[in-house]
C-alpha positions, -999 to 999 in steps of 0.1 A, spaced: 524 840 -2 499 847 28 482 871 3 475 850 -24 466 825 -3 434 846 16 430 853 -19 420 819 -33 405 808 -3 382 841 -2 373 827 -40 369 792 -23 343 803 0 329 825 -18 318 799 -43 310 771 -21 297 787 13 299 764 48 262 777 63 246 765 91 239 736 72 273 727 68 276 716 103 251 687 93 279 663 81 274 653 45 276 616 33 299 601 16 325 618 32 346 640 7 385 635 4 404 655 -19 429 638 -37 464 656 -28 445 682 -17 427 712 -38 446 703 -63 430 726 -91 429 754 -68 462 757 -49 497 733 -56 494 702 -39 509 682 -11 512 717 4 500 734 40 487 761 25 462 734 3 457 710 32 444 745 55 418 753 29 403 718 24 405 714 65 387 749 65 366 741 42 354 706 61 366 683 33 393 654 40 421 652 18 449 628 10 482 628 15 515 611 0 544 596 23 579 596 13 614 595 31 641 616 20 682 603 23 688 609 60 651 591 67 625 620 71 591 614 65 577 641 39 548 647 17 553 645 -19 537 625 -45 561 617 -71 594 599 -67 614 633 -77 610 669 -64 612 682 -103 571 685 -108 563 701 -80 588 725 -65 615 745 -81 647 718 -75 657 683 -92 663 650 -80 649 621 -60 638 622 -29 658 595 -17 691 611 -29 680 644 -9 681 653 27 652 671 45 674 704 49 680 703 11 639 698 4 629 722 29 648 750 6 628 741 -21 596 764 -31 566 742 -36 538 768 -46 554 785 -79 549 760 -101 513 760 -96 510 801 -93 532 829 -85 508 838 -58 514 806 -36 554 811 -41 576 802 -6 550 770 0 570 745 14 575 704 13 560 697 50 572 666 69 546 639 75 549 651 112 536 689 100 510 671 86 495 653 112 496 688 132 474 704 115 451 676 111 453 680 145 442 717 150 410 707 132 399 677 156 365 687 159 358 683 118 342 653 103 367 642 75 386 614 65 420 619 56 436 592 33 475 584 40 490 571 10 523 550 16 546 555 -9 576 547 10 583 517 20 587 508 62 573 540 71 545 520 89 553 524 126 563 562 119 537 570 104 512 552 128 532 568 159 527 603 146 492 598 141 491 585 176 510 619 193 488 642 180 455 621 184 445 616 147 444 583 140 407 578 146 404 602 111 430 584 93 426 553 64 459 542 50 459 536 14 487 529 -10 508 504 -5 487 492 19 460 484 -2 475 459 -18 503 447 2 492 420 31 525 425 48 523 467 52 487 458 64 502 436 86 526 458 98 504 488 103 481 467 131 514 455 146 517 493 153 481 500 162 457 474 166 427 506 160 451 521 131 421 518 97 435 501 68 420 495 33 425 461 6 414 471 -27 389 456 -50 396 465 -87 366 446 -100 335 424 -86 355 391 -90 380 406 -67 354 421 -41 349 385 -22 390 383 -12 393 420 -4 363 412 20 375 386 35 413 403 40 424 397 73 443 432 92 414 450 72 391 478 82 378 490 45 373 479 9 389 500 -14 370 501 -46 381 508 -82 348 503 -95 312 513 -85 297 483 -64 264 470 -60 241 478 -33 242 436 -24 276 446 -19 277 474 1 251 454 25 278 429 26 303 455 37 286 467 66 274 433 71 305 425 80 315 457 102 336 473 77 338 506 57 337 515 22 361 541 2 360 543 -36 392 558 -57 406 555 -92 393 566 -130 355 558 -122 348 582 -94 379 608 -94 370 630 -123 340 652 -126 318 626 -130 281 633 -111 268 602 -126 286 580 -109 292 604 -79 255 599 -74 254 563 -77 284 560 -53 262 583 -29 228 560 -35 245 526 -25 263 539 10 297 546 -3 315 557 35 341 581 17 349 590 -23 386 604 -33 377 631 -63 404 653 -78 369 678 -77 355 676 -41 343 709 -45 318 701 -73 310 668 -56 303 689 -20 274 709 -44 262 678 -55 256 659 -30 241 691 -7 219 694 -39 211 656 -37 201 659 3 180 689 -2 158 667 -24 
């Protein structure tokens, strides 16, 4: 597994080089949704290593397994992405930790496991001096304090925004301050008629957009001492278009299934 992994992150580098240049941070900040998802199965260490290697942010998915472990899978079964069946909330950790999470994607990344949520944070950890943003999507639901306490042992928070349920649930909001007043939470804003209430949402840190905003907006945002983070169908796929009109009205962060496209773009944008 080790092999294939040097193997696509050789190709990784290779095709998008960190230079000198790359310790200028580059705005928006780049998260990668579930990871390098094209390049290497996702929700996986080996996937979270490259993108933290590669200084790009990533986002991961929370779930709890029968006997109340916190792991990191994106659907509600284990039957996409690893080699077993089931839901995760019928299975214990022990049973999900036998499962291989890399051959599905490629032969190469076979024996990748299902980490824990507390795995997670660890190696977030390991990178602390990188400028990412790492987006925590709660699936689960009161996994709030947990989660917030993990982040809090192994000094992480400050990189975090909690999305998911969060963005659209006032009471996991609610519950995620109760935890940590300087925990960062998002509200979402699917469209400009929603942008006034997501602004306005109290136990807030962040508007979540689904669509591109205006720059009124984004002065508005700041205006008002919070961040920005766009997500969904107008900004994940390969879309430079609206990558670079994300970029020209202060978007803080952008979730892409293709963050290494977007990196090139937007170092091509600053060198102009």
């Amino acid at each position: 597994m080790r092999a294939g992994f040097v193997v696509y992150f050789a190709a990784f580098v290779l095709a998008h080089p960190c230079g000198a240049d790359a310790a200028e941070p580059i705005r928006p900040l780049i998260v990668a949704h579930r990871g390098l998802l094209l390049h290497a199965p996702e929700n996986t260490p080996a996937n979270f290593r490259a993108c933290l290697e590669l200084r790009l942010g990533f986002e991961f998915d929370v779930q709890r397994t029968q006997d109340g472990q916190l792991v990191c899978l994106h659907d509600d079964t284990v039957d996409r992405t690893t080699d077993g069946t089931g839901k995760i909330t019928e299975l214990t950790l022990a049973e999900i930790r036998r499962l291989d999470a890399g051959s599905w994607f490629d032969p190469k990344f076979a024996g990748e496991p299902v980490p824990t949520i507390e795995e997670v944070m660890q190696l977030i950890g390991e990178y602390r001096r990188h400028d990412v943003l790492i987006a925590v999507d709660l699936k689960a639901e009161g996994v709030e304090q947990e989660v917030v306490r993990l982040a809090e042992r192994y000094d992480v928070w400050q990189r975090l925004l909690f999305i998911g349920r969060t963005i659209s649930e006032p009471a996991v909001r609610e519950r995620i301050k109760a935890a940590s007043p300087k925990a960062q939470t998002a509200t979402v804003a699917n469209n400009a008629d929603e942008f006034s209430r997501s602004l306005a949402s109290p136990h807030s840190d962040c508007v979540y957009f689904r669509y591109l905003p205006s720059k009124e907006q984004m002065t508005a945002v700041k205006d008002a001492g919070k961040r920005s983070f766009i997500a969904g169908a107008v900004i994940g796929g390969n879309v430079p278009e609206h990558w670079n009109q994300a970029a020209e009205v202060g978007i803080d962060g952008i979730l892409t299934d293709y963050p290494l496209e977007l990196r090139a773009m937007l170092k091509s944008r600053r060198k102009h």
